[in-house]
ROSE-4610 file (N, C-alpha, C; in Angstrom, 1 decimal, always signed):
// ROSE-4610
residu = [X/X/X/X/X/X/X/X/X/X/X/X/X/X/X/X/X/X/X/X/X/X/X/X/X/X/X/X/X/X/X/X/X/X/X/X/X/X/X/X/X/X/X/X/X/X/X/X/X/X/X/X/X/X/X/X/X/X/X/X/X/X/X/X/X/X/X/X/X/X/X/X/X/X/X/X/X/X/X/X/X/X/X/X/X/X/X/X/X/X/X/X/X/X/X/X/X/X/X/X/X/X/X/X/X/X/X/X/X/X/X/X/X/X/X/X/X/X/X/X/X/X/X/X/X/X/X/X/X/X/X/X/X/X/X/X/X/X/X/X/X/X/X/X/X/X/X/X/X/X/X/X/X/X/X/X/X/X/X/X/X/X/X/X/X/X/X/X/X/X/X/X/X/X/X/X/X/X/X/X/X/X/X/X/X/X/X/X/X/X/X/X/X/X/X/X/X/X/X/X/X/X/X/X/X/X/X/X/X/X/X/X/X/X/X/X/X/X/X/X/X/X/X/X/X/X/X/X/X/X/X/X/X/X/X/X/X/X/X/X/X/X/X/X/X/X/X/X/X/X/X/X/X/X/X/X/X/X/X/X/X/X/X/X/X/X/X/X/X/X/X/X/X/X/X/X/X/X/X/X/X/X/X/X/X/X/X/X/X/X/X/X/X/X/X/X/X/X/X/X/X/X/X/X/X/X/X/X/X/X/X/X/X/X/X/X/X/X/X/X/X/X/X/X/X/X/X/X/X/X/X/X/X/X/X/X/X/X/X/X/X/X/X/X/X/X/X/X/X/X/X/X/X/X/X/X/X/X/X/X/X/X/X/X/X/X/X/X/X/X/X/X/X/X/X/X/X/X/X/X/X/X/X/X/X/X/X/X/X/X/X/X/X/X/X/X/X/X/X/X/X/X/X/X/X/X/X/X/X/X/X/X/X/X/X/X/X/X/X/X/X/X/X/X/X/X/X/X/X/X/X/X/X/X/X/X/X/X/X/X/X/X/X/X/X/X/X/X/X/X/X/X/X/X/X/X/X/X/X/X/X/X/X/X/X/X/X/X/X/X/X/X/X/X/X/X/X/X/X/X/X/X/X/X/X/X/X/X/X/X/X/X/X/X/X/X/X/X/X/X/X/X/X/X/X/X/X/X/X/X/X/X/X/X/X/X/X/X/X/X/X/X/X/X/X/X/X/X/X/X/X/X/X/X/X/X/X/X/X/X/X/X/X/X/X/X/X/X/X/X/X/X/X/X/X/X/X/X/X/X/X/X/X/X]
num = [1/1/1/2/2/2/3/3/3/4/4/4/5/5/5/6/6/6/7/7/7/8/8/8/9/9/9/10/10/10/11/11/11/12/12/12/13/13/13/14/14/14/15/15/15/16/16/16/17/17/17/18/18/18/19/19/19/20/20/20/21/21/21/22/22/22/23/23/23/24/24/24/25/25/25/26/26/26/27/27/27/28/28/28/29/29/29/30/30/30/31/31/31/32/32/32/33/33/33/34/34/34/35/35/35/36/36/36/37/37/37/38/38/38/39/39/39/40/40/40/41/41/41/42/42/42/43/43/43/44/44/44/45/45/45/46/46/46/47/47/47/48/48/48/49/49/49/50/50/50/51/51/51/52/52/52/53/53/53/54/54/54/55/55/55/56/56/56/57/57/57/58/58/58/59/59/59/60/60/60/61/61/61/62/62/62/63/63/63/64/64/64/65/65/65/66/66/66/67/67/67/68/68/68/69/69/69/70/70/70/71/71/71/72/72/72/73/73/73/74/74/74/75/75/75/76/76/76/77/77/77/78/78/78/79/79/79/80/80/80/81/81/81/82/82/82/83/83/83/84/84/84/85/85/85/86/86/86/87/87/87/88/88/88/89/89/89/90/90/90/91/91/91/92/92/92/93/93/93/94/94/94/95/95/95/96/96/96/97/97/97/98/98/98/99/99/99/100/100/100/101/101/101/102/102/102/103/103/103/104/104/104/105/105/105/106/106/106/107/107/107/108/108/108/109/109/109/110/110/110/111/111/111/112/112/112/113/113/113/114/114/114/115/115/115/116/116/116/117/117/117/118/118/118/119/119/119/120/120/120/121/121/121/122/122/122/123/123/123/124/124/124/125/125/125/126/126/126/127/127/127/128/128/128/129/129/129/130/130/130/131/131/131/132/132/132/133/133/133/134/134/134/135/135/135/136/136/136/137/137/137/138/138/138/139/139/139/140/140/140/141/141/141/142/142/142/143/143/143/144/144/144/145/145/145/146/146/146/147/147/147/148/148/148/149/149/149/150/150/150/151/151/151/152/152/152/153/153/153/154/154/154/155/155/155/156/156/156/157/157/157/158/158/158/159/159/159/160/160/160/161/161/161/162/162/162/163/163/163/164/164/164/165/165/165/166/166/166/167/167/167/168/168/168/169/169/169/170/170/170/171/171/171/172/172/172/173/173/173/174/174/174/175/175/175/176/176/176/177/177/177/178/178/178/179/179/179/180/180/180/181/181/181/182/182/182/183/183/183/184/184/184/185/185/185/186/186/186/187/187/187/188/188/188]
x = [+274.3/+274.1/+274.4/+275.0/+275.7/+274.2/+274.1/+273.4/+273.7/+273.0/+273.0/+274.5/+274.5/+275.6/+276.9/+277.3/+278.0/+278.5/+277.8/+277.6/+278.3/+277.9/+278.2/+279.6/+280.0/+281.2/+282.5/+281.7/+282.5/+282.9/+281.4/+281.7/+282.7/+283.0/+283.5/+284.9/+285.2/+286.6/+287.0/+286.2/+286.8/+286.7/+286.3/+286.2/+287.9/+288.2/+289.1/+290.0/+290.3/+291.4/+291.6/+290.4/+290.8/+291.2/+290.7/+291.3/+292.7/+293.2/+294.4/+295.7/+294.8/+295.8/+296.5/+295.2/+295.5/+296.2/+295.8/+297.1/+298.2/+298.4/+299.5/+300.2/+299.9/+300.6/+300.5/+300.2/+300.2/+299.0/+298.2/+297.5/+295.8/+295.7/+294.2/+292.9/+291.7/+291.1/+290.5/+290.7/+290.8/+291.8/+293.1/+294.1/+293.9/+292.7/+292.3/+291.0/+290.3/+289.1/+289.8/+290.9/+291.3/+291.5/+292.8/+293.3/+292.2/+291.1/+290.5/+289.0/+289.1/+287.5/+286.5/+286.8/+285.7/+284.9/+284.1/+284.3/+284.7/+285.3/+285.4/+284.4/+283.3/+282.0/+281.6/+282.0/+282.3/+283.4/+284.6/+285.6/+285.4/+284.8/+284.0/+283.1/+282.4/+281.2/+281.6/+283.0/+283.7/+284.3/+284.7/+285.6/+284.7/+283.2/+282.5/+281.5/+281.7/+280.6/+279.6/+279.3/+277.7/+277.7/+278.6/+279.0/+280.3/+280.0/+281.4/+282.1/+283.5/+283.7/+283.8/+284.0/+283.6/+285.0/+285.0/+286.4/+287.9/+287.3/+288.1/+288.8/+287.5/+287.7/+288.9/+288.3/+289.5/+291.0/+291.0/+292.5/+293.0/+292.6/+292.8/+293.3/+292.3/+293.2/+294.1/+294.6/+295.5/+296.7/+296.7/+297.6/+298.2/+297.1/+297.0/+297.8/+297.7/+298.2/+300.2/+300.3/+301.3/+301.6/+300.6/+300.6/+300.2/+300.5/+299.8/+298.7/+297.7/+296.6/+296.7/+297.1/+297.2/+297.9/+299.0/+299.5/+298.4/+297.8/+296.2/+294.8/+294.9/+293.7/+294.2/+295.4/+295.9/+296.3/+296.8/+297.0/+296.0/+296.0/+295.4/+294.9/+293.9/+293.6/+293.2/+293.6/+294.1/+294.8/+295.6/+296.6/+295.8/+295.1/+294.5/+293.6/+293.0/+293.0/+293.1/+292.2/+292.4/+292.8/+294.2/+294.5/+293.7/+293.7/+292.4/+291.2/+290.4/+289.2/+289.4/+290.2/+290.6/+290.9/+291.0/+291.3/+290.6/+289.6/+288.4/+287.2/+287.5/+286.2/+286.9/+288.5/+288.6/+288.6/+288.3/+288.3/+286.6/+285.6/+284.4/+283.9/+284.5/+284.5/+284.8/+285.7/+286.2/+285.0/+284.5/+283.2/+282.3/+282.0/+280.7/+281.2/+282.0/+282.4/+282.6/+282.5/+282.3/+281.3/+281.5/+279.9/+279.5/+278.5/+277.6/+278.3/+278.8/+279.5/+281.0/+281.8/+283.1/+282.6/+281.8/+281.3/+281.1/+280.7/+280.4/+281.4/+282.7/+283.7/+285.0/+284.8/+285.2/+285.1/+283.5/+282.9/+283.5/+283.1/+283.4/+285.1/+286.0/+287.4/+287.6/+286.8/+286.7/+285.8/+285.1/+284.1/+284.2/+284.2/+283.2/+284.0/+283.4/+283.2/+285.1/+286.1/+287.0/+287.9/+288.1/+289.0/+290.3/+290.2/+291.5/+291.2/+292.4/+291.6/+291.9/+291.3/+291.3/+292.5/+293.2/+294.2/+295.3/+295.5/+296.4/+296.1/+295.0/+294.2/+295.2/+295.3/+295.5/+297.2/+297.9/+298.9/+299.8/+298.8/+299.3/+299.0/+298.2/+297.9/+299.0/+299.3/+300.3/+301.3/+302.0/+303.2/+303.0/+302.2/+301.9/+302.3/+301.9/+301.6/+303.3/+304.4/+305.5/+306.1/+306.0/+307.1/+306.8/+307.8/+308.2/+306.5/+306.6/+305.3/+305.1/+306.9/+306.8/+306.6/+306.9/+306.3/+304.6/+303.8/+302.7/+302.1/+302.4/+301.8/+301.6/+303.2/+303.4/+302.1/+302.4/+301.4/+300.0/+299.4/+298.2/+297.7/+299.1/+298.5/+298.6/+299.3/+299.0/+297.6/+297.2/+296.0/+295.1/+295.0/+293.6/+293.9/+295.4/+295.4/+294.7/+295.1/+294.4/+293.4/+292.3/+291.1/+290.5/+290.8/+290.2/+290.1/+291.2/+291.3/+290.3/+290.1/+289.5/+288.0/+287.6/+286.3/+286.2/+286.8/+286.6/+286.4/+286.6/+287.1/+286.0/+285.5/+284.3/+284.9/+286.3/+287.2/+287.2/+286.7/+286.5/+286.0/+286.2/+286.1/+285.3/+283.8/+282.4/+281.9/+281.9/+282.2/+280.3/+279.6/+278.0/+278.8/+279.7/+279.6/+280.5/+280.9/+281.2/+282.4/+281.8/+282.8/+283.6/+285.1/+286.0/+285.6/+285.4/+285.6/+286.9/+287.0/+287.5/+288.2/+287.3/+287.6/+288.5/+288.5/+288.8/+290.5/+290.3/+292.0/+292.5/+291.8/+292.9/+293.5/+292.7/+293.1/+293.6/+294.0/+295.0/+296.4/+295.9/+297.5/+298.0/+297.2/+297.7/+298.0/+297.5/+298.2/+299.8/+299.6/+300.4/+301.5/+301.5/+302.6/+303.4/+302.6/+302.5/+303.7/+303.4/+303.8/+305.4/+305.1/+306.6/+307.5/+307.0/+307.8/+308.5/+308.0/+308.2/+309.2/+309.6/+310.0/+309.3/+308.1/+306.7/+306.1/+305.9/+305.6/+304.1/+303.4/+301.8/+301.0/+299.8/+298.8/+297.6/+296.7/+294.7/+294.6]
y = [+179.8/+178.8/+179.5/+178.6/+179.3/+179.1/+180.5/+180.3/+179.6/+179.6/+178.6/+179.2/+180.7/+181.1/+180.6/+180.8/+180.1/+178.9/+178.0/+176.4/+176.3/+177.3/+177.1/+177.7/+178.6/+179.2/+178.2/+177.3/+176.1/+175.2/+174.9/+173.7/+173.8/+175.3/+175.7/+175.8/+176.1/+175.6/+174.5/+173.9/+172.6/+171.9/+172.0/+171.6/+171.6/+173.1/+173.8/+173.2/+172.8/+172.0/+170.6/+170.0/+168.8/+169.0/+169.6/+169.7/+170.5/+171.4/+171.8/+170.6/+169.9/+169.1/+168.3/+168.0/+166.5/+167.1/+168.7/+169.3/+169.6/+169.7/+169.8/+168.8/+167.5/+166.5/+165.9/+166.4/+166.1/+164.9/+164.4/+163.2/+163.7/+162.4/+162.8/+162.5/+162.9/+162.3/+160.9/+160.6/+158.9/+158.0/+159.0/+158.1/+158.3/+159.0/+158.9/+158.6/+158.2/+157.6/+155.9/+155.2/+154.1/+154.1/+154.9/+154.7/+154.8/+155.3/+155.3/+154.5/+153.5/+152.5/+152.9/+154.5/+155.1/+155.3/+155.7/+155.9/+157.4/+157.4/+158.8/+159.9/+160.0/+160.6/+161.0/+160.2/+160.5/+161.5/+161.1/+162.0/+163.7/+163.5/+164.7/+165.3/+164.8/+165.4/+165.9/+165.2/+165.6/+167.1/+167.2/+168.0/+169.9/+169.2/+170.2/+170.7/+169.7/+169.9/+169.4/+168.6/+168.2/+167.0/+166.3/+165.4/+165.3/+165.0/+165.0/+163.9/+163.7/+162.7/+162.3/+161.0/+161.2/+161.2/+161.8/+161.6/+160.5/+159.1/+158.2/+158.7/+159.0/+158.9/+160.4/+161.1/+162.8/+162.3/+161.5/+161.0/+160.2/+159.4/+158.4/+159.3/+160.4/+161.4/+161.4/+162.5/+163.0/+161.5/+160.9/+159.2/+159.1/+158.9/+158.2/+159.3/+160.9/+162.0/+162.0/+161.3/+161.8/+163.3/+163.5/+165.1/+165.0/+166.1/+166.4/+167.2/+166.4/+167.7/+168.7/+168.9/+169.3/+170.8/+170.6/+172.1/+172.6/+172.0/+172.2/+172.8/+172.7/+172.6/+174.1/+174.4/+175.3/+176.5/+176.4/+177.2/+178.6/+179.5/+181.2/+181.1/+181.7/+181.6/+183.5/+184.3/+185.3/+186.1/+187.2/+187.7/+188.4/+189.1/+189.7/+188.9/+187.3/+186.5/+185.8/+185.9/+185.7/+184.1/+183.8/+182.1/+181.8/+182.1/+181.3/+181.4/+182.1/+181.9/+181.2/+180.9/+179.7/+178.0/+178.4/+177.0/+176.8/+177.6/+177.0/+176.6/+177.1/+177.0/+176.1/+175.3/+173.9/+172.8/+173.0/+172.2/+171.7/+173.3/+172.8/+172.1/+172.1/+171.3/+169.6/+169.4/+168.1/+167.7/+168.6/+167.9/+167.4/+168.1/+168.7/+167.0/+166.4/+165.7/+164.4/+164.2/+163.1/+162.2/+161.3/+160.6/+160.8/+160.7/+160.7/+159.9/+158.7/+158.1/+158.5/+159.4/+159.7/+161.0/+161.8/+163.1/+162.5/+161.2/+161.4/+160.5/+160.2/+160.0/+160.8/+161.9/+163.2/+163.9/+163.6/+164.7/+163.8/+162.6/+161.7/+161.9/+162.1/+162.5/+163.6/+164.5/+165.8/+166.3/+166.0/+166.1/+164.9/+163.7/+162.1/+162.5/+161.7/+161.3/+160.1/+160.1/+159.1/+159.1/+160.6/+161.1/+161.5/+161.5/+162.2/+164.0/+164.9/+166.1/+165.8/+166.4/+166.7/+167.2/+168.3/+168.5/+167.4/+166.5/+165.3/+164.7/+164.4/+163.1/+163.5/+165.2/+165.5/+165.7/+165.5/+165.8/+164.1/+163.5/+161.9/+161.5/+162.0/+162.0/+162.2/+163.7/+164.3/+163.8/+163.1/+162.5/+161.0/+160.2/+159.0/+159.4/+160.7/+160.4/+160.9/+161.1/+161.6/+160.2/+159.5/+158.4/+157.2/+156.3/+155.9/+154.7/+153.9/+153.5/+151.8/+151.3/+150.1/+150.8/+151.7/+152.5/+152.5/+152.7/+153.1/+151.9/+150.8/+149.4/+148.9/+149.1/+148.0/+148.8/+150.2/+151.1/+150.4/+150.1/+150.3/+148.5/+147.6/+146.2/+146.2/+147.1/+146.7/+147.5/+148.3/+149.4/+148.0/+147.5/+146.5/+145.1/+144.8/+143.6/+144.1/+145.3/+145.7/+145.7/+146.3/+146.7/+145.0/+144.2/+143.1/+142.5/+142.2/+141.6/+142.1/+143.7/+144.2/+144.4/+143.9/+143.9/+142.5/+141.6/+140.3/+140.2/+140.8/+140.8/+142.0/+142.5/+144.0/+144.7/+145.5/+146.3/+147.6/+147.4/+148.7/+149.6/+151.2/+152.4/+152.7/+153.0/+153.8/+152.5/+151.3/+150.4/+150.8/+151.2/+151.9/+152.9/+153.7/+155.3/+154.6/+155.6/+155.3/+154.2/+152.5/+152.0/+152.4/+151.9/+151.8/+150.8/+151.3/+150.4/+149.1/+148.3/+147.3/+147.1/+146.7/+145.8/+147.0/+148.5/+148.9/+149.9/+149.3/+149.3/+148.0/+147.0/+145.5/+145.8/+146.2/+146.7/+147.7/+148.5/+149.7/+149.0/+148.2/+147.3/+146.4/+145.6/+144.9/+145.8/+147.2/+147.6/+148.8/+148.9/+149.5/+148.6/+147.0/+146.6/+146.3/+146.1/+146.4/+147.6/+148.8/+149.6/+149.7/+149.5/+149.5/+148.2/+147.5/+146.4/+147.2/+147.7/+148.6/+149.7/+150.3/+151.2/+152.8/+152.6/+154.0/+153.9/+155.5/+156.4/+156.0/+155.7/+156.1/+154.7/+154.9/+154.0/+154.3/+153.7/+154.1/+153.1]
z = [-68.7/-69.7/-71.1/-71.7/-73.0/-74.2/-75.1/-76.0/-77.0/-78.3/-79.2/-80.1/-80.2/-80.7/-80.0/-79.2/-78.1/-78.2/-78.7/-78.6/-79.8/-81.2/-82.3/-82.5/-81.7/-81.7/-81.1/-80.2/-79.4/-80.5/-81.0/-82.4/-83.7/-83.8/-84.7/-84.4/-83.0/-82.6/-82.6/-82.1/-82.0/-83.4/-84.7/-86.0/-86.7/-86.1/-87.1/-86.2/-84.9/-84.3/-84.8/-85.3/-85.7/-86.8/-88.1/-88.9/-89.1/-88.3/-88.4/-87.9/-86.7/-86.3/-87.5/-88.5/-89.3/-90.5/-90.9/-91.9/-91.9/-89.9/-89.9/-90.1/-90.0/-89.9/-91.0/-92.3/-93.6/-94.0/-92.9/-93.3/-94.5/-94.9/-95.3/-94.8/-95.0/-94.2/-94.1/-95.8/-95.9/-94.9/-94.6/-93.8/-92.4/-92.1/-90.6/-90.4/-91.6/-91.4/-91.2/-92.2/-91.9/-90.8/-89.9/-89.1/-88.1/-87.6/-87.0/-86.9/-88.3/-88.2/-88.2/-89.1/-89.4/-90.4/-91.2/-92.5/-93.0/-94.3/-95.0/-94.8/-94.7/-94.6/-92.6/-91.8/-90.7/-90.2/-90.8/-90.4/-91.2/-92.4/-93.1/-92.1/-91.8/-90.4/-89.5/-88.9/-88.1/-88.0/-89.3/-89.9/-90.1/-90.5/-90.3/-89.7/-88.8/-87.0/-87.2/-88.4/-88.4/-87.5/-87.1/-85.6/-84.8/-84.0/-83.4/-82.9/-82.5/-82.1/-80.4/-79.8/-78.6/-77.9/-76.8/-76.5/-76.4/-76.5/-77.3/-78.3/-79.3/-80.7/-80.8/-80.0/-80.2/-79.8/-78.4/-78.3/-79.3/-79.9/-81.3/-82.0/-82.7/-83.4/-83.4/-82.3/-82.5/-81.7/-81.6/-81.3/-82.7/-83.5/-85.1/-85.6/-85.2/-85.7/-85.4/-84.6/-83.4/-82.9/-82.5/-82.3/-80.7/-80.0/-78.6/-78.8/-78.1/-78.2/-76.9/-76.2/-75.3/-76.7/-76.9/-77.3/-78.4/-79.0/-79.6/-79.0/-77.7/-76.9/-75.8/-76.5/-75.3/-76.3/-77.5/-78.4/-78.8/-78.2/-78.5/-79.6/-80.3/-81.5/-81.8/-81.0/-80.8/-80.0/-80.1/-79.3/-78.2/-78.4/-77.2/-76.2/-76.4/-76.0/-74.6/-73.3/-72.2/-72.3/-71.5/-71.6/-70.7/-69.9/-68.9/-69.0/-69.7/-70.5/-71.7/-72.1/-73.4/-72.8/-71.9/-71.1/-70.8/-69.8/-69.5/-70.4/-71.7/-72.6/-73.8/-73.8/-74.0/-73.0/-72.0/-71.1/-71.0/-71.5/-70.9/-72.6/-73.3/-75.1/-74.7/-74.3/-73.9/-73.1/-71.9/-71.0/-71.8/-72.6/-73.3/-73.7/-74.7/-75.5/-74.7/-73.3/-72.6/-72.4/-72.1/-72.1/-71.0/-70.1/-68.9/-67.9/-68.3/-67.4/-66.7/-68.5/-67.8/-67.1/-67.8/-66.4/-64.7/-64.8/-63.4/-62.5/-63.2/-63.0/-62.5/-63.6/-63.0/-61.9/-61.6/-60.8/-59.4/-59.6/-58.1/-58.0/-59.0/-59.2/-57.8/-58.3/-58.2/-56.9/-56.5/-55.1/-54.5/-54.8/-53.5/-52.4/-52.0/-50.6/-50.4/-51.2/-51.1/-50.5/-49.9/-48.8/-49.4/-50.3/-51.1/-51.7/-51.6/-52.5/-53.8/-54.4/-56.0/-56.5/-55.7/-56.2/-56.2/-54.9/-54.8/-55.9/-55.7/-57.1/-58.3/-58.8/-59.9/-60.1/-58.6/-59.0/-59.3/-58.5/-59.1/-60.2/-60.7/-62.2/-63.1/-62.9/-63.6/-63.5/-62.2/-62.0/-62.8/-62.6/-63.3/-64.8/-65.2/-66.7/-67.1/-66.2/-66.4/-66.6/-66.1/-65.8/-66.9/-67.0/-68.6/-68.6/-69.5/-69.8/-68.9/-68.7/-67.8/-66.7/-66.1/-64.8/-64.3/-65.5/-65.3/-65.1/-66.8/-66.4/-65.3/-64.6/-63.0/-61.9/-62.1/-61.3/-61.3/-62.7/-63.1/-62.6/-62.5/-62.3/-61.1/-60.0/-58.7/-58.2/-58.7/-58.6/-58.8/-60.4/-60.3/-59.3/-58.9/-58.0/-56.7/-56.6/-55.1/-54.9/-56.1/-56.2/-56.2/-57.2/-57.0/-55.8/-55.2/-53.6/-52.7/-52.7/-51.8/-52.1/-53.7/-53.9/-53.2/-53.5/-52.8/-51.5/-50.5/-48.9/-48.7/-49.1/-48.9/-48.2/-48.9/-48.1/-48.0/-49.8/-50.7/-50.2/-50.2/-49.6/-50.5/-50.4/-50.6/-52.1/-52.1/-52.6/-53.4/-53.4/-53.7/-54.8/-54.4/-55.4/-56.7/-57.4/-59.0/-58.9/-59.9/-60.2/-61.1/-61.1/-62.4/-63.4/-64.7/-66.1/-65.9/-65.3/-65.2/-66.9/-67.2/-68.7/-69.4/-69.4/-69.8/-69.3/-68.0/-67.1/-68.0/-67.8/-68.1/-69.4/-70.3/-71.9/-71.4/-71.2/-71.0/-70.7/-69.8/-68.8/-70.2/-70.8/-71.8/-73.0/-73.0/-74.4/-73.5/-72.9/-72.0/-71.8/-71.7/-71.7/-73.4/-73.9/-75.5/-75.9/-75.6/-75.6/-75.4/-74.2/-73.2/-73.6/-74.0/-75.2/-76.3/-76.7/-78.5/-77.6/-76.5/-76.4/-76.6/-76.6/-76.6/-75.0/-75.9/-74.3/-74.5/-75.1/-75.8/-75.9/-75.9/-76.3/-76.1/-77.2/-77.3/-76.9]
């Protein structure tokens, strides 16, 4: 279990990530408190750990930023620096920064009972997230046509353990085709 120094040493990374992200990209924090429906005084909090944002809100960032967080979240912040102790302790920041529900999303990702491994799960992931954005839509609307049919028919495999956010695929599929209209890889 990580002490309180620890916790504060996490906070303080992750502060100086958001804020570096948003200087690099020249914005202010007025133009990411708009862009994000926040207020000015939030994105300030943000900025100096007195709260944080929830993982939506961090992907939004850096969206609104055009920046990858990924090369942010992976980036050394010293040379002598173990990468895989740096990945694991931005990876366990993102946890930390999930709600209860996507933790146990993960976890069912990652352990249930669904008969898939974790690493498959992950490498379909990875491949999904490669291919252009009319690719994923079509993916993502035969995924909920199947899922509905089979909720209908009680076909569904462990149909008791963790549902999907429905309402929150369909909005993905409708801004996802959104997207792939404009010719963009991206969407919040």
């Amino acid at each position: 279990m990580k002490d309180d120094y620890g916790r504060e040493q996490d906070a303080s990374r992750f502060t100086a990530l958001l804020c570096k992200a948003r200087n690099d990209a020249g914005k202010s924090q007025h133009y990411m408190a708009v862009g994000l429906g926040v207020s000015k005084k939030t994105i300030q909090n943000w900025e100096r750990g007195v709260t944080f944002p929830d993982i939506t809100q961090y992907t939004a960032w850096f969206k609104l930023l055009g920046l990858d967080p990924l090369h942010y979240l992976t980036v050394s912040d010293s040379a002598d620096s173990d990468e895989d102790r740096q990945l694991e302790e931005q990876l366990i920041m993102l946890i930390r920064r999930s709600s209860a529900f996507e933790k146990r999303e993960l976890l069912y990702l990652m352990a249930g009972k669904h008969g898939s491994s974790w690493y498959s799960l992950l490498q379909m992931f990875t491949t999904h997230c490669h291919t252009t954005m009319q690719s994923r839509v079509t993916a993502a609307r035969l995924i909920l046509e199947n899922y509905e049919m089979e909720a209908e028919t009680d076909e569904l495999v462990l149909p008791d353990e963790i549902t999907p956010d429905l309402t929150t695929l369909k909005r993905a599929i409708t801004q996802g085709k959104q997207a792939a209209q404009k010719k963009e890889n991206g969407y919040i």
